[in-house]
C-alpha positions as CSV (number, residue, x, y, z in Angstrom):
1,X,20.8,0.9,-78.5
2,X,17.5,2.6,-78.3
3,X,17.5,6.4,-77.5
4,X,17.3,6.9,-73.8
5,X,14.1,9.6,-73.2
6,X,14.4,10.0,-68.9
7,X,12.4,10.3,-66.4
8,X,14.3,11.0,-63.9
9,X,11.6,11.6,-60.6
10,X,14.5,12.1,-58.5
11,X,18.2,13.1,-59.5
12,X,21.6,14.1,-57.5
13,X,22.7,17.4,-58.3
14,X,26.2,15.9,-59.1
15,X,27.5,18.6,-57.3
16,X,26.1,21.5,-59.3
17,X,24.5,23.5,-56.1
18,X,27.8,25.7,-55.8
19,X,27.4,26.6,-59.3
20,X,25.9,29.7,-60.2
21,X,22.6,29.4,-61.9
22,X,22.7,30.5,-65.2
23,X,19.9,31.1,-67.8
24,X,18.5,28.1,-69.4
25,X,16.8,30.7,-71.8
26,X,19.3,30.0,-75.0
27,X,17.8,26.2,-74.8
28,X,14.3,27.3,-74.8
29,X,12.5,27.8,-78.6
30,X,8.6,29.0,-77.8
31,X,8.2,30.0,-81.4
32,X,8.8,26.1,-82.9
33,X,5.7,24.9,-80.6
34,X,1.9,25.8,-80.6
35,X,0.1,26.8,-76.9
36,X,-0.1,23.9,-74.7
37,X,-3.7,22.1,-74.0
38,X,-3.8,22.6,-70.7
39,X,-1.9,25.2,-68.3
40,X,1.2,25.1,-67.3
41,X,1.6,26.3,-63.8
42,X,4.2,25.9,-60.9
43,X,1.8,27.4,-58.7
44,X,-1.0,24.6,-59.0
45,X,1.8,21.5,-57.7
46,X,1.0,22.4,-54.1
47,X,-2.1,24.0,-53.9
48,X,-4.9,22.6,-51.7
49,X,-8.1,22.0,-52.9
50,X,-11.4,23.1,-51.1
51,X,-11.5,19.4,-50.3
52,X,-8.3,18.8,-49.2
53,X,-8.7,21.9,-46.6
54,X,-12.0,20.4,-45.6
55,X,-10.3,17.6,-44.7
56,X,-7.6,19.6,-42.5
57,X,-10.4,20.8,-40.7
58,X,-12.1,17.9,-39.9
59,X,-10.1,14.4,-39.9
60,X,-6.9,15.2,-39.6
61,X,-8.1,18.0,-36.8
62,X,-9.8,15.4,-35.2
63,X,-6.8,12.9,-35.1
64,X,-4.2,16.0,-34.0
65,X,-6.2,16.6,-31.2
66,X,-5.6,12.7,-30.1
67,X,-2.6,12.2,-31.8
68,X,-0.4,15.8,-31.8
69,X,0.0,17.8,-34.7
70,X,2.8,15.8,-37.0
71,X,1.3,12.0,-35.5
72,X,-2.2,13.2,-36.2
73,X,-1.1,14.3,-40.0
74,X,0.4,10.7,-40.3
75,X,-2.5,8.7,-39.3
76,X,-4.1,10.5,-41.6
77,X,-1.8,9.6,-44.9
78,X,-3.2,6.0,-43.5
79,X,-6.3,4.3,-43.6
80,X,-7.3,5.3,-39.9
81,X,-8.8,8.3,-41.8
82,X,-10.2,6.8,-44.7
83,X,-7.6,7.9,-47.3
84,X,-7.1,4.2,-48.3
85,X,-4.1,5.3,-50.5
86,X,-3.1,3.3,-53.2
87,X,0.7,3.7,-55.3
88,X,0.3,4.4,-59.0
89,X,3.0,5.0,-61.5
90,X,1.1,5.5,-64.5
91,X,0.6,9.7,-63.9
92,X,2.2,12.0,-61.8
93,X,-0.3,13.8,-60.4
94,X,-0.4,17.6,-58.0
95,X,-1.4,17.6,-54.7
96,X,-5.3,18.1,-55.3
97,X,-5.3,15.2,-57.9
98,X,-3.8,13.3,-55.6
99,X,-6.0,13.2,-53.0
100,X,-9.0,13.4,-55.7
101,X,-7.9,10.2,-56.7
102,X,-6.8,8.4,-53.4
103,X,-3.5,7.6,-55.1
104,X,0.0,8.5,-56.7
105,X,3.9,8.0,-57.4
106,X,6.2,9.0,-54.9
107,X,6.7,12.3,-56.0
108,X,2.7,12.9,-56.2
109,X,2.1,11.5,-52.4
110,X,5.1,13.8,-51.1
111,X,3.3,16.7,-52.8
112,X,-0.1,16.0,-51.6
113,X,1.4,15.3,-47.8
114,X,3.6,18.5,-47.9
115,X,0.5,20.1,-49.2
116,X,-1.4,19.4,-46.0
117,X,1.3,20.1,-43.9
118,X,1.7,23.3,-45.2
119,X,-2.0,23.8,-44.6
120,X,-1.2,22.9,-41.1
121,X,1.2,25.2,-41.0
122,X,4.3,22.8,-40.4
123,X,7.4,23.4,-41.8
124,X,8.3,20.9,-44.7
125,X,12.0,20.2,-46.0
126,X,12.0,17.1,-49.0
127,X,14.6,15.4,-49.5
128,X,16.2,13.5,-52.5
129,X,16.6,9.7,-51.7
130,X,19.9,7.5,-52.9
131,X,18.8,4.2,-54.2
132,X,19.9,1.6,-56.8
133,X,19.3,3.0,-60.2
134,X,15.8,1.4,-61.4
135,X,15.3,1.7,-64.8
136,X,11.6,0.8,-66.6
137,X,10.7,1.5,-70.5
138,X,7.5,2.4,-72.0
139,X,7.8,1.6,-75.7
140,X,10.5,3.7,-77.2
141,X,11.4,5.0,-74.2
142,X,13.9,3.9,-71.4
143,X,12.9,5.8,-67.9
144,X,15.3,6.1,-65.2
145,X,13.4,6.2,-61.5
146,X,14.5,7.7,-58.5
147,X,12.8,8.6,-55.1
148,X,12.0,11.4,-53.0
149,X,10.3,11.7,-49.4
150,X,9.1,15.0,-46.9
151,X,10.2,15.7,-43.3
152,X,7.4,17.3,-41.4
153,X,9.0,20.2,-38.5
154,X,11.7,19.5,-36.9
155,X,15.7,21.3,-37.2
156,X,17.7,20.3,-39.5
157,X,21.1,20.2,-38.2
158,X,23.4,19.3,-40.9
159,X,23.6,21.3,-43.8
160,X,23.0,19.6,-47.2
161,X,22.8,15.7,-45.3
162,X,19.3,14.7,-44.4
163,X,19.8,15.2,-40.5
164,X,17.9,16.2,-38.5
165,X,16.9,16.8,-34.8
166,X,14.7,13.9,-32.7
167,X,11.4,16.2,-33.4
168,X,11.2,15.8,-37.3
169,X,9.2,13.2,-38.8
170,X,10.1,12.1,-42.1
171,X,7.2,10.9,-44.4
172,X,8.3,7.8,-47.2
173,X,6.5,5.7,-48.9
174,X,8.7,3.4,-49.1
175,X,8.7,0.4,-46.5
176,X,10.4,2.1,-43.5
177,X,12.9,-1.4,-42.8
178,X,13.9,0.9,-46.6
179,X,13.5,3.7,-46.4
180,X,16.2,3.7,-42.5
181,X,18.9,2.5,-44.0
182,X,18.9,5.2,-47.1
183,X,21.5,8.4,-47.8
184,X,19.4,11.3,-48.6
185,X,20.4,14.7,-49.3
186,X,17.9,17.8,-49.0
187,X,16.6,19.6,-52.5
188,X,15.1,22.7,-52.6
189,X,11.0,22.8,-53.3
190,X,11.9,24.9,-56.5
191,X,13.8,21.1,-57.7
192,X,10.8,19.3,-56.6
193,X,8.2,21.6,-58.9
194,X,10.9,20.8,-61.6
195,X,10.7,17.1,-60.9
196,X,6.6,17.0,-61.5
197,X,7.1,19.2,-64.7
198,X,9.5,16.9,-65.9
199,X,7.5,13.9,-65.2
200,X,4.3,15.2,-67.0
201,X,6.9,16.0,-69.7
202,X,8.0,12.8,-70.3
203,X,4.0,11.2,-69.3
204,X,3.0,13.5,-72.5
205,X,5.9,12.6,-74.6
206,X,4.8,8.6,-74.0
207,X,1.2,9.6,-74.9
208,X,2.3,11.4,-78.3
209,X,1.6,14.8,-77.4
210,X,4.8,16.6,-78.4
211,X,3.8,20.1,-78.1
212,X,2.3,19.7,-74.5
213,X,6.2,17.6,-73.8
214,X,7.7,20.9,-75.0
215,X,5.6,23.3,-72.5
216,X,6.0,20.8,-69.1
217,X,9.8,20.2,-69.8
218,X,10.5,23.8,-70.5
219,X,8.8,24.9,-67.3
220,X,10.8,22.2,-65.4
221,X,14.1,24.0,-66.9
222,X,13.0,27.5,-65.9
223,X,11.5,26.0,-62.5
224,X,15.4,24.6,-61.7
225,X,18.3,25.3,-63.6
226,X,20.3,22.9,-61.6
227,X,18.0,20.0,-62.6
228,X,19.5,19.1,-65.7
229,X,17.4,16.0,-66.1
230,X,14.6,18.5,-67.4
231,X,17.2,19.5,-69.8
232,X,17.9,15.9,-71.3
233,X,13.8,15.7,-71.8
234,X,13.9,18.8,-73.1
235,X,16.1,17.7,-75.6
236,X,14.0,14.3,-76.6
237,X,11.0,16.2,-76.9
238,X,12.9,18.7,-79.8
239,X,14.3,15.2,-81.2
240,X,10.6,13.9,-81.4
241,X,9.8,17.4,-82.9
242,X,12.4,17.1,-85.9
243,X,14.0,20.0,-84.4
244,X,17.6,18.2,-84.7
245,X,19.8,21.1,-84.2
246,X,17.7,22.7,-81.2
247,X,18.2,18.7,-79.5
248,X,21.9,18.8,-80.0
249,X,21.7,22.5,-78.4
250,X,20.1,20.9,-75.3
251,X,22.4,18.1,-75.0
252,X,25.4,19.8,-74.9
253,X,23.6,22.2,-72.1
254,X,23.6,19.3,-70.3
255,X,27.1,17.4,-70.9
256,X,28.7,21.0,-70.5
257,X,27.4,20.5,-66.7
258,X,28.0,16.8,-66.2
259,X,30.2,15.2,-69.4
260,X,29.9,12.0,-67.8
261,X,25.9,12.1,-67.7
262,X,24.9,8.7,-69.5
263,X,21.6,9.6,-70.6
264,X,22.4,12.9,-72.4
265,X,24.9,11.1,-74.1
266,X,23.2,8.1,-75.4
267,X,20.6,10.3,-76.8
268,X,23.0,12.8,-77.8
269,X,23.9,9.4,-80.3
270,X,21.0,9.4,-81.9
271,X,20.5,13.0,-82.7
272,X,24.3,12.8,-84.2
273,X,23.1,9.6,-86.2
274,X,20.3,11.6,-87.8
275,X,21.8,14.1,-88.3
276,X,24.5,12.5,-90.3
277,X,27.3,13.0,-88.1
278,X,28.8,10.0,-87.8
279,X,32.0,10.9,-86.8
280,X,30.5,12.7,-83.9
281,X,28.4,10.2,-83.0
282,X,30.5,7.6,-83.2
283,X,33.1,9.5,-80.3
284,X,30.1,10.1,-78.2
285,X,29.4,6.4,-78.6
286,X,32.7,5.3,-77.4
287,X,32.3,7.5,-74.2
288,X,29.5,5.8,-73.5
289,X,30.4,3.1,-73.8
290,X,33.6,3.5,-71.0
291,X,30.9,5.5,-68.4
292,X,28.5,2.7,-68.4
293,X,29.8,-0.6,-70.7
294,X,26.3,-2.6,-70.2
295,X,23.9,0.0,-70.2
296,X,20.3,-0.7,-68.9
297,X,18.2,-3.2,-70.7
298,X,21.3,-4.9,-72.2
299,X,20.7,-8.5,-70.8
300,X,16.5,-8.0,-71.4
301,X,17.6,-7.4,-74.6
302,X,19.7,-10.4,-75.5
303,X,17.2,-12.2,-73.6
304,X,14.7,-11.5,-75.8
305,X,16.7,-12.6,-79.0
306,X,17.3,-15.8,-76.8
307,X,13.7,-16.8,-76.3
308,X,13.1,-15.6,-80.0
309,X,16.1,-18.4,-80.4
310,X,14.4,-21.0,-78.9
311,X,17.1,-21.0,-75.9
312,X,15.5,-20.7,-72.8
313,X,18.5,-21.4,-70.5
314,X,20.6,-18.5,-72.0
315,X,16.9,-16.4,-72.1
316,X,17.1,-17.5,-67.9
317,X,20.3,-16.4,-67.4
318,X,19.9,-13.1,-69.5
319,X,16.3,-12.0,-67.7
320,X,18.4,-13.3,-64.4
321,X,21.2,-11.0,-64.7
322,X,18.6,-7.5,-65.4
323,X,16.9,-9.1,-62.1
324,X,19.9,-8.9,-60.2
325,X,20.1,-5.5,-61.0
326,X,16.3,-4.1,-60.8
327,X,14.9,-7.0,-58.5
328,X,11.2,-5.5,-58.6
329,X,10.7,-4.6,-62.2
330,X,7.9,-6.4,-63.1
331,X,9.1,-7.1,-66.7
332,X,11.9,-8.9,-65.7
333,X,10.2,-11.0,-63.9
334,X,7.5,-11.6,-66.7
335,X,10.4,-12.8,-69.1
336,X,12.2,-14.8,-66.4
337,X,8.6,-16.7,-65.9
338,X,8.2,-17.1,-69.6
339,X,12.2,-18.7,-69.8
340,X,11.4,-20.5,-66.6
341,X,8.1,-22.2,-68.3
342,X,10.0,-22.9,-71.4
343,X,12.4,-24.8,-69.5
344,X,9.8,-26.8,-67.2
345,X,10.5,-24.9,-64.0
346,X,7.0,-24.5,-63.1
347,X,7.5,-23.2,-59.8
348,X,9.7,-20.4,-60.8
349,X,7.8,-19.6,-63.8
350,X,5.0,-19.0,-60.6
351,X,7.1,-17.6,-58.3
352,X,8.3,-14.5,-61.1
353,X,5.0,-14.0,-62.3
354,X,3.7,-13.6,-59.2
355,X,6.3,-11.0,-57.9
356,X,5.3,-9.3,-61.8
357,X,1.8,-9.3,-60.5
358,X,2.9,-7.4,-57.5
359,X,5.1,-4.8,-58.9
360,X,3.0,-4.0,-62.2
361,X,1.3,-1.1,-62.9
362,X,-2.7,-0.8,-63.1
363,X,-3.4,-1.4,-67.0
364,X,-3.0,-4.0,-69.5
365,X,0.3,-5.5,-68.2
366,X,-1.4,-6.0,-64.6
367,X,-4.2,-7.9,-66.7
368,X,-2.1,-10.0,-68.5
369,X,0.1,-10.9,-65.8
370,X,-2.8,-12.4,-63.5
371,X,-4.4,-13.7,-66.5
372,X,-1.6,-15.6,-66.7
373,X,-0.5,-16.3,-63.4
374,X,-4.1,-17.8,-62.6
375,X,-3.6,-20.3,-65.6
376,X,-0.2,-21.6,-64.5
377,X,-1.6,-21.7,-61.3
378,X,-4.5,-24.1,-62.7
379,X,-2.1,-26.0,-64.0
380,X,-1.2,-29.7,-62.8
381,X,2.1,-29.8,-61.8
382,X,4.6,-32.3,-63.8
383,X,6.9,-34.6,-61.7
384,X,9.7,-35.4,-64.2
385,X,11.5,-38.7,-63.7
């Protein structure tokens, strides 16, 4: 299995918020890394641009006073007032980039809306959301994708649980026939400026720049020492660095908190591999292994090698089975066209490419897919006898 380097947007705090924080210093090595490229800085996730206050002042005034304060800030996150905004996966952005750019993740529109609600002077409360585990990859890397969402004012009236009196609004951006019917639990802001560190850790670590990795994922640390997904980064980015023993170091950090966390543990495989442990590794394998016996991508992969085979009916049922676990992942779907096509099925080789279409990224993968979608489209369609 590949090594496992996580994104983790959004994470349960497995219980760790009765812990007391402890010093994630003995995991942090400053002196193995040169200065970062750009700064580092907890204080720029929220702040609000001279734009973004401009626009306080005049749109979303201009809506509170026909709207109310919390309504008027909500037709404003829509196109009433011209934001037009637009989801993106490909960069987690801060609140001013956000709105710069008209578009973000999850995470980057909940900053940018808490932003102007803090501008507003509302009260904001975010809360982690409980969903399926989604997984996506990027190369080398395997990303594990959670969710987060904002309640604007209201009293929340149960500690912990994300309840709260009739005058909160809560602010998702997921469909809201989803986003009802979802547990949530409340997460401190501190959690939520580890979350964006993390996720520019992991953005940098997918664009080769190791050093800058190092400085994001060792902010998200120091920013939340409960979040121990910044931990597991942390300890890819030393793996990427050749720093094996400093990896391990990280690792453990983690798996001393939660010994049955997946992702520390496969990656805490590889770093035993290379570093000629195989004893070691070979234990933490077979841990693994009983936490989470088919561990994401299993079925892609063996679909793969079935549509290298030649099989496409065992490639269908493979790319099936992922879909049936990550419905809207748009490389499932692209595979399950592709088996679909090599079996004839012409209408749910459509169908899948179309829901790949819909779910892909901006970039070269949303190209290819309606490159291809608009040929199979062209295509006559065969009535077998």
């Amino acid at each position: 299995m590949k090594a496992l380097a996580l994104v983790v947007l959004v994470v349960a705090l497995a219980g760790c918020a009765s812990m007391p924080t402890q010093s994630p210093e003995p995991i942090l090595h400053d002196a193995l890394f040169g200065p970062p490229t750009q700064p580092v800085r907890a204080d720029d996730v929220f702040a609000a641009s001279p734009a973004m206050k401009a626009f306080v002042a005049t749109d979303i005034e201009r809506l509170v006073r026909i709207k109310g304060t919390r309504r008027g800030l909500f037709e404003a996150l829509r196109d009433k007032a011209g934001l037009s905004l637009e989801y993106d996966s490909t960069l987690t952005r801060n609140a001013a980039e956000a709105f710069e750019a008209r578009k973000g993740n999850c995470l980057s529109l909940v900053i940018m809306t808490a932003a102007f609600a803090k501008e507003m002077g509302l009260p904001v409360r975010f809360q982690n959301v409980f969903t399926d585990e989604t997984w996506s990859r990027n190369g080398s890397f395997y990303l594990s994708i959670g969710h987060v969402n904002v309640v604007i004012g209201g009293t929340h009236v149960e500690p912990g649980y994300g309840h709260y009196d009739l005058d909160a609004m809560v602010v998702d951006f997921l469909p809201p026939v989803d986003a009802r019917s979802l547990k949530t639990w409340i997460i401190d802001e501190s959690t939520i400026v580890a979350m964006y560190m993390n996720n520019r850790a992991v953005e940098a670590l997918i664009a080769g720049n190791v050093n800058d990795a190092y400085w994001w994922a060792r902010e998200a640390v120091r920013q939340d020492a409960h979040f121990l997904g910044a931990a597991n980064t942390l300890g890819v980015v030393y793996r990427a660095h050749g720093d094996l023993p400093e990896a391990q170091r990280a690792l453990d950090y983690v798996l001393a908190r939660e010994p049955d966390n997946a992702s520390a543990l496969s990656n805490l495989v590889t770093v035993l591999k290379q570093r000629g442990d195989t004893t070691g590794a070979r234990v933490a394998a077979e841990r693994l292994a009983r936490i989470e016996p088919t561990p994401p991508f299993a079925y892609f992969e063996r679909g793969i090698a079935a549509m290298k085979a030649g099989d496409y009916r065992l490639a269908r049922d493979m790319f099936t089975r992922e879909v049936d676990r990550a419905a809207y992942y748009h490389e499932f779907r692209f595979w399950l066209a592709l088996a679909n096509l090599g079996l004839g099925d012409m209408d749910q080789a459509r169908a899948n490419l179309a829901i790949a279409l819909e779910n892909s990224p901006a970039g070269r993968e949303h190209d290819l897919y309606a490159a291809k979608l608009e040929r199979l489209r062209a295509e006559v369609p065969v009535i077998r006898r």
